[in-house]
N, C-alpha and C positions, 0 to 999 in steps of 0.2 A: 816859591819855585823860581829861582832866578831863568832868565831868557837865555835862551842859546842857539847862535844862528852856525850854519854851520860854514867851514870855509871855503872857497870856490879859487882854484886854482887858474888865474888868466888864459893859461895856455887853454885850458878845459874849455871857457868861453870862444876860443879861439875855432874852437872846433866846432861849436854847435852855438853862432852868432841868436843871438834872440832866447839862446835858454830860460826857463823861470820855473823856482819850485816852491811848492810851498811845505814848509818845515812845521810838524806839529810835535809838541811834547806834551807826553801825559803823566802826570803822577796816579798811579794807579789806584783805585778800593775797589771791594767787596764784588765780586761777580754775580751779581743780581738775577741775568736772563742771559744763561747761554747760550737761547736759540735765536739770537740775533740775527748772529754773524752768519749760519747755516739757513736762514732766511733768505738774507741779503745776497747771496750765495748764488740762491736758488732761483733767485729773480733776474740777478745779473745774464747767468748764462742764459736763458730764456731771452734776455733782451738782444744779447747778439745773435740766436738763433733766429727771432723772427725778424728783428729788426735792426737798426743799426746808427750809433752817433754818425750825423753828418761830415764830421772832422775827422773818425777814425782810419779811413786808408790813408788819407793824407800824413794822418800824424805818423801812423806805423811806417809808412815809406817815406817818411824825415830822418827817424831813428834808425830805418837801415842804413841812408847816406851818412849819419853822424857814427856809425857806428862803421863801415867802412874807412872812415877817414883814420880811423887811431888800428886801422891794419885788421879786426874782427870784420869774420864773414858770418853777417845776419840769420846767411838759407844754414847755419851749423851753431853759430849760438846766435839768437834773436834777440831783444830788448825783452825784458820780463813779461809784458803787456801782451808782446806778440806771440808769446810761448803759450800763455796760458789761454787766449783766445782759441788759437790753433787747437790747440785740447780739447775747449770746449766745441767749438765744430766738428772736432774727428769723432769725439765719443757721447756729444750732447750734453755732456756736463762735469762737473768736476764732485770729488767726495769730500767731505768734511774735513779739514785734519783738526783743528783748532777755533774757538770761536772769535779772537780778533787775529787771525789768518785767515782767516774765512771771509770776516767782514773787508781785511783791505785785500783782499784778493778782488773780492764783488767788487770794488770800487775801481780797481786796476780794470778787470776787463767790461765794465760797464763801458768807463768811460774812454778805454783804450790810452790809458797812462799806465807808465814804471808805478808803481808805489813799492817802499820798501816800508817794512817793520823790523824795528830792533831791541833788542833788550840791554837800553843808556847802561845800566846797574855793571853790564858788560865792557864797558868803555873805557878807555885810560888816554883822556885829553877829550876834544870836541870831533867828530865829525868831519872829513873836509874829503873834498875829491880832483884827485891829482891826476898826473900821468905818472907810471910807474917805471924804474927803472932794472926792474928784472931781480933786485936781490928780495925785495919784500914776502913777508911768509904771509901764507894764507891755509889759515886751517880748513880741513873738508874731512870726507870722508870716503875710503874708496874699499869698495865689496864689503863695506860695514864694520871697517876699521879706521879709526880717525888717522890722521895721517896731514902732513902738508904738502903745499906747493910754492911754485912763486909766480908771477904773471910774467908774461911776455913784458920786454922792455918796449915802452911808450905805449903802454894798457892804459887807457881809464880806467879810475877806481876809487874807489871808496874804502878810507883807512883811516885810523887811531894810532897812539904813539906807539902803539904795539906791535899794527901790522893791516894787513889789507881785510876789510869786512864785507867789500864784495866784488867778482872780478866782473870785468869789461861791462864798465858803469853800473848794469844793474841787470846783468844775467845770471849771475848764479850767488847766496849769499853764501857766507862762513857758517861754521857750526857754533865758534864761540860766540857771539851774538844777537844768537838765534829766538827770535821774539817767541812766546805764547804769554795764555793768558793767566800763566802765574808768575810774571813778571813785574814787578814792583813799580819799572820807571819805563817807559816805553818812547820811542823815538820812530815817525812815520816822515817819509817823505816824497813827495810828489812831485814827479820829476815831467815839464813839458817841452814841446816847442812851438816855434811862434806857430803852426798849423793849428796849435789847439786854442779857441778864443781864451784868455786869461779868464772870462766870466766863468768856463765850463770848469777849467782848472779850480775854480774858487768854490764855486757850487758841489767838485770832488773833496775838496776840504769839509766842507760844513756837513756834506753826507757820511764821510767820516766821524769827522768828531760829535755828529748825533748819537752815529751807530752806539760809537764807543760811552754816549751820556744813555743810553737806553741799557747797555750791558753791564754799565757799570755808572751807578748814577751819581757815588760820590768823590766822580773820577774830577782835579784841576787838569784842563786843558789850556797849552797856548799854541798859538802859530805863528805865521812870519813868511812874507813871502821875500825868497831870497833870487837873484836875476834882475834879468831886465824888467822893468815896468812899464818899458811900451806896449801898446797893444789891446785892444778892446775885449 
């Protein structure tokens, strides 16, 4: 399984000084225990109901300044992290869809990080997150018809040779490489900033990639963390 990091576009740094994420890729097998991820799930939202990481207001009101700064208003589309927490407070919890959607969901709102999943098998070139210049396509879906768009010029995003896979950093993904878990080669990324100690970022990784060695045990995993490495 060669290593693949993905690429970070300066201006991006520019914006969100002190960013760091950690990039994991899995070559998938056999789905063992589906009720992982619907576990993990089920723990997570419980954890922000009763309780709460000490770093998470902080970190969610980082991402709103970082996300203001490329022109997106937080209180209308939020950081992935802050959407689905919000959910989990309005209605106590969230429903199964998928069990490694499930598992890096719990991981997202646990630890009050972005995580994305994706299905690489999807991909044409590596991974890299730019600012966008307004002509790029992005597939979605609208009243349940596929359909595209393009972002706003000077969006953050997340794109492939082909086109944007998710718009304003990591609020909403594409439909083309859209992760579950009948995905062959799978791509996660954990996206922080300096608010969150890099230990807890890391300790998100390794909860991760257990989930994923518990659901699938003859899965290869690697990782890599990509950013800055200051930071305790």
């Amino acid at each position: 399984m060669p290593l693949m990091t993905p690429q970070i576009d300066p201006r991006v740094v520019a914006l969100a000084p002190g960013f760091r994420a950690l990039s994991i890729r899995v070559d998938a097998a056999a789905l063992v225990d589906r009720m992982v991820g619907a576990q993990a799930l089920a723990r997570a939202c419980q954890c922000v109901t009763a309780g709460d990481v000490p770093w998470a207001q902080a970190h969610l009101s980082a991402w709103d300044q970082v996300f203001k700064r490329f022109g997106a208003k937080p209180s209308r589309t939020p950081c992935s992290a802050q959407a689905l927490r919000k959910r989990v407070l309005r209605e106590g919890g969230l429903p199964s869809i998928d069990p490694v959607v499930d598992l890096y969901n719990a991981i997202s709102i646990e630890y009050a990080i972005p995580v994305g999943g994706e299905d690489l098998t999807a991909y044409e070139g590596a991974p890299r997150l730019t600012i966008a210049d307004g002509s790029e396509r992005f597939d979605t879906m609208k009243e349940g018809t596929p359909t595209h768009e393009s972002p706003d010029p000077g969006e953050v995003v997340w794109c492939d040779d082909r086109g944007v896979t998710c718009r304003r950093w990591n609020w909403r993904q594409g439909v083309r490489t859209r992760l579950s878990a009948e995905s062959g080669q799978m791509w996660f990324i954990l996206e922080s900033l300096p608010e969150m100690p890099r230990s807890a970022l890391q300790e998100a990784g390794d909860r991760l990639m257990e989930g994923l060695r518990q659901m699938m045990p003859g899965a290869r995993i690697e990782s890599v963390l990509i950013g800055s490495p200051e930071g305790a």
